[in-house]
C-alpha positions as CSV (number, residue, x, y, z in Angstrom):
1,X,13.2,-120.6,-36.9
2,X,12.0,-117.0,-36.5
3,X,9.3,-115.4,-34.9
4,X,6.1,-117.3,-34.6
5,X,3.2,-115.7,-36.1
6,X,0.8,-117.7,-34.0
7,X,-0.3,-115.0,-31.6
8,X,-1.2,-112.6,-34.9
9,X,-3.3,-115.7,-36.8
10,X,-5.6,-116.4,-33.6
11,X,-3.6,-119.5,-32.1
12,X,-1.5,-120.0,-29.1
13,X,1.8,-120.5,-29.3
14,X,2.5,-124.9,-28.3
15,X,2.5,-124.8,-24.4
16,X,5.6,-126.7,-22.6
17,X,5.0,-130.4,-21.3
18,X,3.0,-129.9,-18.8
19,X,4.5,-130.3,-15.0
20,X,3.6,-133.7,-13.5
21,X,4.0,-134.0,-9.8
22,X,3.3,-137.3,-9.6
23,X,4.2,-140.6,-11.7
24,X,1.2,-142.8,-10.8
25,X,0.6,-142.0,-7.4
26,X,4.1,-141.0,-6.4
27,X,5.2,-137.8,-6.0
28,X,8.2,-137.3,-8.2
29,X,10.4,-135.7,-5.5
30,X,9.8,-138.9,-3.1
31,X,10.7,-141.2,-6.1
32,X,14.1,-138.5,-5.9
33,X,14.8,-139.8,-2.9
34,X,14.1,-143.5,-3.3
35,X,16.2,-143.6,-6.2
36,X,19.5,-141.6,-4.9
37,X,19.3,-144.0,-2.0
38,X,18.7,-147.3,-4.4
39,X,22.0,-146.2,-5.5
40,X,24.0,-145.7,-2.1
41,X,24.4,-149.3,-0.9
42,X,25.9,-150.6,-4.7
43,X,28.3,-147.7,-4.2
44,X,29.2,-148.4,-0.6
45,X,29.8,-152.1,-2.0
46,X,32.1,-151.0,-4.7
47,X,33.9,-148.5,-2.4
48,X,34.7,-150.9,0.5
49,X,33.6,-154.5,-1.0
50,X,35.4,-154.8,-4.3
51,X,36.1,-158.0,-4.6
52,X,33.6,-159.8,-2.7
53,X,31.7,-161.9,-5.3
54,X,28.2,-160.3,-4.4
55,X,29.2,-157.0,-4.8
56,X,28.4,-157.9,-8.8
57,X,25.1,-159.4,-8.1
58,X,24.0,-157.0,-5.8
59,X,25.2,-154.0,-7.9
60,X,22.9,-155.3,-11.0
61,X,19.9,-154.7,-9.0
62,X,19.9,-151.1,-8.7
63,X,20.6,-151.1,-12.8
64,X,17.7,-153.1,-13.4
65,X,15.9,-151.3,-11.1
66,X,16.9,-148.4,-12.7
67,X,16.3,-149.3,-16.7
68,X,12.8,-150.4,-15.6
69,X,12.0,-146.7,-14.0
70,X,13.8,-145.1,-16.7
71,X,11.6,-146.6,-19.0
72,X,8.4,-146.0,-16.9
73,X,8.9,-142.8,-16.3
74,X,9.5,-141.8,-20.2
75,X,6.2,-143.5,-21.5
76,X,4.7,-141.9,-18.8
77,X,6.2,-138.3,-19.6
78,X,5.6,-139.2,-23.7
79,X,2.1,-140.6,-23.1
80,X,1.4,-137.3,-21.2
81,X,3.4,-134.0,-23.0
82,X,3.9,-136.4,-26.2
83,X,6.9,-136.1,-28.3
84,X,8.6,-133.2,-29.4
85,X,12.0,-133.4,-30.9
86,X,12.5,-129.7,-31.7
87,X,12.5,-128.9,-28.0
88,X,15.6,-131.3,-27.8
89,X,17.5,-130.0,-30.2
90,X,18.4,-126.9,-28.5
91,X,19.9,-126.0,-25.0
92,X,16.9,-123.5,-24.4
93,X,14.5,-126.1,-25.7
94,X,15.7,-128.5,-23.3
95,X,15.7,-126.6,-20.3
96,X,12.3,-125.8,-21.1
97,X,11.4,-129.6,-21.1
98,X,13.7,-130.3,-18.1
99,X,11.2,-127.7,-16.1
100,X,9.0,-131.3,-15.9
101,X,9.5,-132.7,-12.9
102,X,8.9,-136.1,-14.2
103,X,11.7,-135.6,-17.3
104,X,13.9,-134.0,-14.6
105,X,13.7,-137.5,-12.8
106,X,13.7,-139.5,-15.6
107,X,17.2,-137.4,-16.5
108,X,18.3,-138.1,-12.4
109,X,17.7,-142.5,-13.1
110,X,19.8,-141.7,-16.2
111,X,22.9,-140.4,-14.2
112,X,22.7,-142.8,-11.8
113,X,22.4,-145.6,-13.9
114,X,25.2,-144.8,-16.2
115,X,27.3,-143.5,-13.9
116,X,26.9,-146.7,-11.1
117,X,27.7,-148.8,-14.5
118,X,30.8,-146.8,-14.6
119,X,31.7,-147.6,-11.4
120,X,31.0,-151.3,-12.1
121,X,32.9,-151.3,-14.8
122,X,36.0,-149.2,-13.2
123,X,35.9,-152.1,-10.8
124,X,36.2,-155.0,-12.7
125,X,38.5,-153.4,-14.8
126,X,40.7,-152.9,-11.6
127,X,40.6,-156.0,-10.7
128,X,41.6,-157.7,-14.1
129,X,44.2,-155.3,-14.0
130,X,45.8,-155.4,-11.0
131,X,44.9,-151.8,-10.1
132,X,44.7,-151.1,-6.9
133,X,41.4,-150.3,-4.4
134,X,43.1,-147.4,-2.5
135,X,44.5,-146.1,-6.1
136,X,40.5,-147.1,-7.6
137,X,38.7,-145.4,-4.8
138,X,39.1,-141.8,-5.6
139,X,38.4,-142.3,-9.0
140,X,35.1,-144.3,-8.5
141,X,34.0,-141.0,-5.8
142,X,34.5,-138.6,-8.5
143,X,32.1,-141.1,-11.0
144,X,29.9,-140.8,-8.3
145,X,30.1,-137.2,-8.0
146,X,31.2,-136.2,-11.2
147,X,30.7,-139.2,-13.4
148,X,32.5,-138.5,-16.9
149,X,35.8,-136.8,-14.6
150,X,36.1,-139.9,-12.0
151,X,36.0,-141.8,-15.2
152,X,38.9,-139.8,-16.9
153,X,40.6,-140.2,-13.8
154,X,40.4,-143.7,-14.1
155,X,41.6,-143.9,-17.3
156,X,44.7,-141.6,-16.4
157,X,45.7,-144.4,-13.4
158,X,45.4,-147.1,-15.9
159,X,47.0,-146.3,-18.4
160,X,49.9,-145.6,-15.7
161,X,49.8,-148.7,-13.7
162,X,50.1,-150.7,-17.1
């Protein structure tokens, strides 16, 4: 958009969001780690407990949990650095946002949401499909790890087991 001509006319330029270290009492970098290890025992169930029927039950938890803190956390960012779409709309723009702590988690509850729902889903579609859970396991570490790979991966075994 060009230089800004703020500095010249008397105003300062927008500050970024600024950096929240805590989400209503919580220190963002504890909520981290309670998150990342919400996550761990629904993996651990779809690594090594497939087919057990609570391993679907139990593996919607963390997703709700999840979409709830997702959703906390963004009012809470919004309601505090407000909305501002131009700084989304460009890589630099974004990692200036993603310099919030509180964004920065809400972006960490994303990935693990989506990619645990990958994971689900890689399941189920195993098992409809006859795939096997030695064949499914690797795949379902690199969602983990890797998300959008472990599900190519996926996709690749599939379509070769049909």
């Amino acid at each position: 958009a060009g230089p800004s001509c703020a500095g010249i006319m008397g105003n300062k330029p927008p500050s970024p969001p600024p950096t929240v270290d805590d989400v209503m009492g919580y220190q963002a970098a504890d909520l981290f780690v309670l998150f990342s290890n919400v996550a761990l025992p629904a993996w651990l169930l779809l690594f090594f407990l497939p087919n057990w029927p609570m391993t679907r039950v139990l593996t919607s938890i963390p997703l709700v949990i999840f979409a709830a803190a997702y959703t906390v956390l963004m009012a809470f960012f919004l309601s505090k650095a407000g909305v501002d779409v131009d700084a989304l709309s460009t890589l630099s723009g974004l990692s200036r946002a993603f310099q919030n702590d509180v964004l920065l988690l809400a972006g960490w509850v994303h990935y693990l949401a989506f990619d645990l729902f990958v994971g689900r889903w890689m399941v189920e579609d195993a098992r409809s499909h006859q795939v096997p859970q030695l064949v499914t396991m690797p795949c379902l570490f690199l969602t983990l790890m890797v998300g959008p790979v472990g599900w190519l991966l996926y996709r690749v075994v599939r379509f070769m087991s049909v």
